[in-house]
Backbone bond lengths (Angstrom), bond angles and torsions (degrees), N, CA, C in turn:
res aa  C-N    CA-C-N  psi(-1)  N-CA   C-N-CA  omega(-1)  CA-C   N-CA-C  phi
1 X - - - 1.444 - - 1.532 108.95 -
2 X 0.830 135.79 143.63 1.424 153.23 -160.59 1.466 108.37 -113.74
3 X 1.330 125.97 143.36 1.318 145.26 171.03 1.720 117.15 -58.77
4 X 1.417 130.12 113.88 1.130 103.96 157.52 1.294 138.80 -55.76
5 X 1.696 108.30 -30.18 1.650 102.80 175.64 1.395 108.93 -98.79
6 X 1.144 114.39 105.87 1.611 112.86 -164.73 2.156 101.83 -79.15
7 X 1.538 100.72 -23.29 1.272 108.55 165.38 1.676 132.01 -23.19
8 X 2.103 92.19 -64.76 1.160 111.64 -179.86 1.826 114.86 -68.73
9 X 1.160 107.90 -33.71 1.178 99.02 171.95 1.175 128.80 -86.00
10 X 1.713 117.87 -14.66 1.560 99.96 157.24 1.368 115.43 -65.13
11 X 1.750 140.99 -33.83 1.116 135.10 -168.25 1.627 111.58 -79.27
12 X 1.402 103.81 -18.32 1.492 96.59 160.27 1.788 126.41 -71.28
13 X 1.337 99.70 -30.33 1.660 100.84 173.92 1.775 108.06 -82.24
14 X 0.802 127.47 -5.95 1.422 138.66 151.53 1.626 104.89 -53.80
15 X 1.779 91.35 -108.61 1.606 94.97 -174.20 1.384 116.92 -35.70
16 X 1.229 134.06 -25.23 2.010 109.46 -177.09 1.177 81.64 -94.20
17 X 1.950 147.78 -41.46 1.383 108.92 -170.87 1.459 119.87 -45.65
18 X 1.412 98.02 -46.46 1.842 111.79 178.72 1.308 126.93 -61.26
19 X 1.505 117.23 -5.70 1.492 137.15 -158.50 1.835 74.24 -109.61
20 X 1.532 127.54 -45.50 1.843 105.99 -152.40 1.672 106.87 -80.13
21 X 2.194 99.99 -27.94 1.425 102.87 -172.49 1.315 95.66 -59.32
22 X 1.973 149.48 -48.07 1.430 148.15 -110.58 2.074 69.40 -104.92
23 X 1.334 129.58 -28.69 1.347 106.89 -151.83 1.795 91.16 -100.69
24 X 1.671 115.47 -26.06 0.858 77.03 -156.33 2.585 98.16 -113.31
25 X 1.322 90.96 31.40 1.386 106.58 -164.34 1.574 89.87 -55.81
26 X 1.022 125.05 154.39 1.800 139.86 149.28 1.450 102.80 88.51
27 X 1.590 128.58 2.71 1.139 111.13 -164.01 2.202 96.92 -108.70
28 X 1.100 116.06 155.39 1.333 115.22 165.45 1.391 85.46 -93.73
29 X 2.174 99.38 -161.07 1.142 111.92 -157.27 1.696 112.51 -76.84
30 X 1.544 96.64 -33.62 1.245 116.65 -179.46 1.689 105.86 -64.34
31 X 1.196 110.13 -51.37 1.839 99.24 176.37 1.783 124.16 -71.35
32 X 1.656 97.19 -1.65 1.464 96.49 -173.73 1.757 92.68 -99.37
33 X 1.070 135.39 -8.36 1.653 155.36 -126.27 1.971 79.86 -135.46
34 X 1.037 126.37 -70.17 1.763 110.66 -174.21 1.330 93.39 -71.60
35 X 1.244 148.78 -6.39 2.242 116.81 -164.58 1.487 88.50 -123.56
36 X 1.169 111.80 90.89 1.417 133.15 146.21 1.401 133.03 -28.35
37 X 1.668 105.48 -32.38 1.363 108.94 150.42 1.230 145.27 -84.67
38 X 1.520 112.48 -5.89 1.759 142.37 178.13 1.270 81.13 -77.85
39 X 1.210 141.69 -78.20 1.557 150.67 -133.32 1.896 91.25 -70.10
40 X 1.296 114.99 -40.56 1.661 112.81 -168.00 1.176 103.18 -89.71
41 X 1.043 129.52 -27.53 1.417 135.03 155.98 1.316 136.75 -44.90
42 X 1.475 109.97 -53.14 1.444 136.63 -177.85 1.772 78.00 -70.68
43 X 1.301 114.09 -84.42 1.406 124.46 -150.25 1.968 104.79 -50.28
44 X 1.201 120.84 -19.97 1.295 116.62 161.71 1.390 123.76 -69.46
45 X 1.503 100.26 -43.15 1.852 109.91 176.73 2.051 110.03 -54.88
46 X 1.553 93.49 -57.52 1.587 116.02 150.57 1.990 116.87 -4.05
47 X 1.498 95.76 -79.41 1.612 126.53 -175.17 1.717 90.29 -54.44
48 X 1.162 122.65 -68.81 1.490 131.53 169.31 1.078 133.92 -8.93
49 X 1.657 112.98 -71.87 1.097 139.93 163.72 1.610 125.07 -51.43
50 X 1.615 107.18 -45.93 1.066 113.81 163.45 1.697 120.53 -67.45
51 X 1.060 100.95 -19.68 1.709 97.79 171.43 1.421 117.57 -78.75
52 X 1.186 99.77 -38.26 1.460 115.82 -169.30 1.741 84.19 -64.41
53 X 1.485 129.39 -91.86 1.464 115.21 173.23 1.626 120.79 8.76
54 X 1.323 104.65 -66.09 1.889 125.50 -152.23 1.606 82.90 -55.17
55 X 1.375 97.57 -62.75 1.500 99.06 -159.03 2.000 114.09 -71.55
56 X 0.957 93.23 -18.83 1.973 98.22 169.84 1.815 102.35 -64.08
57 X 1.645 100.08 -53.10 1.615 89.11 175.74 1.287 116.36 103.38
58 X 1.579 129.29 146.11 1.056 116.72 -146.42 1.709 97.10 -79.74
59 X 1.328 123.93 -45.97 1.045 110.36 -157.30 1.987 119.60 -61.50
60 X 1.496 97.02 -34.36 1.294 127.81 173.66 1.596 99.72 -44.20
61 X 1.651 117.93 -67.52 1.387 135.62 -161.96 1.598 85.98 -65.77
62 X 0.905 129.72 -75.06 1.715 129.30 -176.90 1.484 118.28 -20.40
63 X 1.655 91.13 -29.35 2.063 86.55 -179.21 1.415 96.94 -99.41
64 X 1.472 132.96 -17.40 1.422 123.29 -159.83 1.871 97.08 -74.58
65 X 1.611 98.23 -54.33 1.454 106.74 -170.14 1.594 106.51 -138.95
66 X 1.586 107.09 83.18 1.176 99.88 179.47 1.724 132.96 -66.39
67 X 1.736 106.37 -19.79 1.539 112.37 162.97 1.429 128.84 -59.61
68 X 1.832 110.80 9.34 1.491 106.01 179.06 1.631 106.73 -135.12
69 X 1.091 110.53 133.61 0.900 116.99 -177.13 1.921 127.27 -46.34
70 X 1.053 138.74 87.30 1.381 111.50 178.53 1.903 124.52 -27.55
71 X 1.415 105.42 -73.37 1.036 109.56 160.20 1.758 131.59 9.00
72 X 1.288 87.35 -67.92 1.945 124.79 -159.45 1.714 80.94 -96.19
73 X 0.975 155.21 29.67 1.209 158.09 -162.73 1.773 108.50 -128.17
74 X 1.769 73.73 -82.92 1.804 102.17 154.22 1.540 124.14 -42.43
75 X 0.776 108.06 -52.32 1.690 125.27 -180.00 1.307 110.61 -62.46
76 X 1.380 112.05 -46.65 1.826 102.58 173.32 1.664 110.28 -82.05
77 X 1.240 122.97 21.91 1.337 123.27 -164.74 1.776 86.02 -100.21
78 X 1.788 94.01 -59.49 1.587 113.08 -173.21 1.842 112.05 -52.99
79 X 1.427 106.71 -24.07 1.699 109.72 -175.48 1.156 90.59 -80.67
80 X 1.465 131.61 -63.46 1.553 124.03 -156.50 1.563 100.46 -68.13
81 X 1.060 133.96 -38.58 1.649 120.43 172.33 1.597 114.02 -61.22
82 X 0.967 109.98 -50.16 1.806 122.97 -167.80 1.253 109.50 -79.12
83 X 1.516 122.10 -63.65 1.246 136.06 -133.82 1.642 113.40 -138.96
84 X 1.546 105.23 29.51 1.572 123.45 178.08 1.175 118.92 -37.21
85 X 1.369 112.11 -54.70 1.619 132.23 179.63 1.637 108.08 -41.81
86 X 0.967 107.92 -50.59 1.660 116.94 -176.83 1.217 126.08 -64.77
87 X 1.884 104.97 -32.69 1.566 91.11 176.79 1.671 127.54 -86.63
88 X 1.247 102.23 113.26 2.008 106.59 167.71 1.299 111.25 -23.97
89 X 1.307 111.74 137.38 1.158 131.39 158.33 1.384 122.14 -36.24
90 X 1.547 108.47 -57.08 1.466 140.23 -142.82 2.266 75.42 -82.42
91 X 1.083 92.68 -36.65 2.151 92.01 -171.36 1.771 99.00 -80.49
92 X 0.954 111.47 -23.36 1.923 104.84 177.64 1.023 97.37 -96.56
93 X 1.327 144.77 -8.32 1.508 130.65 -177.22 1.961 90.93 -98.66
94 X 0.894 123.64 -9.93 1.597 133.64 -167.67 1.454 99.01 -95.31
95 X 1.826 117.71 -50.42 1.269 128.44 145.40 1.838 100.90 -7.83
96 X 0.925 96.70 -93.61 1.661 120.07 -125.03 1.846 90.35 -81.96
97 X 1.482 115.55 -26.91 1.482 104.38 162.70 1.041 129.83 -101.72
98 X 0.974 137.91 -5.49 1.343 146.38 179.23 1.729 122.32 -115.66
99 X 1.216 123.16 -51.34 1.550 145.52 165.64 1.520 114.26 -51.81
100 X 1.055 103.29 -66.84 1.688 128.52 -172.16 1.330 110.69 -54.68
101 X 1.627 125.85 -54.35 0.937 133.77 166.61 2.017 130.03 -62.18
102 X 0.754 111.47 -50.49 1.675 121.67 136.59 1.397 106.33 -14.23
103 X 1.192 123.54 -92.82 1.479 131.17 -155.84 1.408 103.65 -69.91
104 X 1.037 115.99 -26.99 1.645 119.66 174.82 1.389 99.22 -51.63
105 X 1.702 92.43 -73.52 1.969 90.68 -174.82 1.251 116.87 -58.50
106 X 1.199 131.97 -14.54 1.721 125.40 171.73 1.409 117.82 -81.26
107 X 1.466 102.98 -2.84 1.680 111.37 -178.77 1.234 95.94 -98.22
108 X 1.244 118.67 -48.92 1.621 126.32 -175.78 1.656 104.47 -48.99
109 X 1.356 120.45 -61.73 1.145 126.12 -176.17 1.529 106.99 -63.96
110 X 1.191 152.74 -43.41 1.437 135.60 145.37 1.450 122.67 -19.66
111 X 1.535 114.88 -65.74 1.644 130.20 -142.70 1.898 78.85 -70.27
112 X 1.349 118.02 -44.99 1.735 125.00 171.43 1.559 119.40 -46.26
113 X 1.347 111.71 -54.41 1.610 123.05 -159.47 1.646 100.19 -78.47
């Protein structure tokens, strides 16, 4: 089911993207890998984002950022609730620099267009 204000949920995938860069700026893998609280942090902002997605909806999410899968969206929502243990480090630190930032600017460019 999809959000009527599709607004609020792009500005929610904003602010926690912008909430993981402020927590997790200056650190490599190794400094994001010792602070235990960056990692629960990030990975809460993470949970967020992915909700915010769920509820935009696939067809909605399809126009925001069509290079990502909804699906694969959902799916990292279901690992970090369920199946935490499993995800690598080396893939949430990949999260949060590479992924995170992406969807920001594809939200940004919506909340604009």
């Amino acid at each position: 089911m999809s959000t009527k204000d599709p607004a609020r949920r792009l500005r929610d995938i904003v602010d926690n993207a912008d909430r993981i860069t402020a927590y997790a700026t200056g650190l490599d893998l190794t400094g994001f890998a010792a602070d235990s609280r960056t990692i629960d942090a990030c990975e809460r902002c993470l949970e967020r984002i992915v909700e915010a997605v769920v509820k935009l909806g696939p067809e909605q999410f399809a126009v925001i950022a069509p290079d990502v899968p909804f699906q694969r969206v959902r799916g990292l929502g279901n690992v970090l609730r369920h199946a935490y243990d499993d995800i690598d480090l080396t893939i949430r630190f990949g999260l949060v620099r590479n992924e995170v930032p992406a969807l920001r600017h594809a939200a940004l460019r919506a909340l604009e267009g």
